[in-house]
C-alpha positions, 0 to 999 in steps of 0.5 A: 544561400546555397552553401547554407544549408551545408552549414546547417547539417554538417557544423550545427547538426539542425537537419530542420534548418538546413531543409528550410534553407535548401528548400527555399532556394529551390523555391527561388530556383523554380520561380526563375523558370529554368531548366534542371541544373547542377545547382538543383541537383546539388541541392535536393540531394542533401533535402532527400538526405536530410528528411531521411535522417529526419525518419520522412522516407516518403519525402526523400524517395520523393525528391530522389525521384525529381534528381533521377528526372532532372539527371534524365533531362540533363542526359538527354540534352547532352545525349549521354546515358545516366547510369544510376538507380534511385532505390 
């Protein structure tokens, strides 16, 4: 499922399908109750992109604010710095 959504935007161009698919594995993600991960970051980071094409600023500004909490987390656990700005 995760590579799914991949499929979606990049081969079929249908950012609909491909944000359905990606949120709904990050709904499965959660439900397991564990911490941030690369897979969660792997994932919202093509949604944010894809509502942004979609013209859904709000949303992708949204969900590029849970990656820079989620890079923060990361970050601390293994204390090194996140150097980037989500704009």
């Amino acid at each position: 499922m995760c590579g799914s959504h991949r499929c979606y935007v990049g081969e079929a161009g249908d950012l609909i399908r491909a944000v359905d698919i990606a949120e709904e594995a990050l709904t499965h993600i959660r439900e397991l109750r564990v911490s941030p991960s690369d897979l969660e970051i792997e994932l919202l980071c093509p949604v944010a992109f894809a509502y942004q094409e979609r013209g859904d600023m709000v949303r992708a500004a949204q969900i590029l604010t849970r990656v820079r909490r989620h890079l923060d987390e990361l970050a601390s656990i293994f204390h090194a710095p996140v150097d980037i700005a989500v704009v």
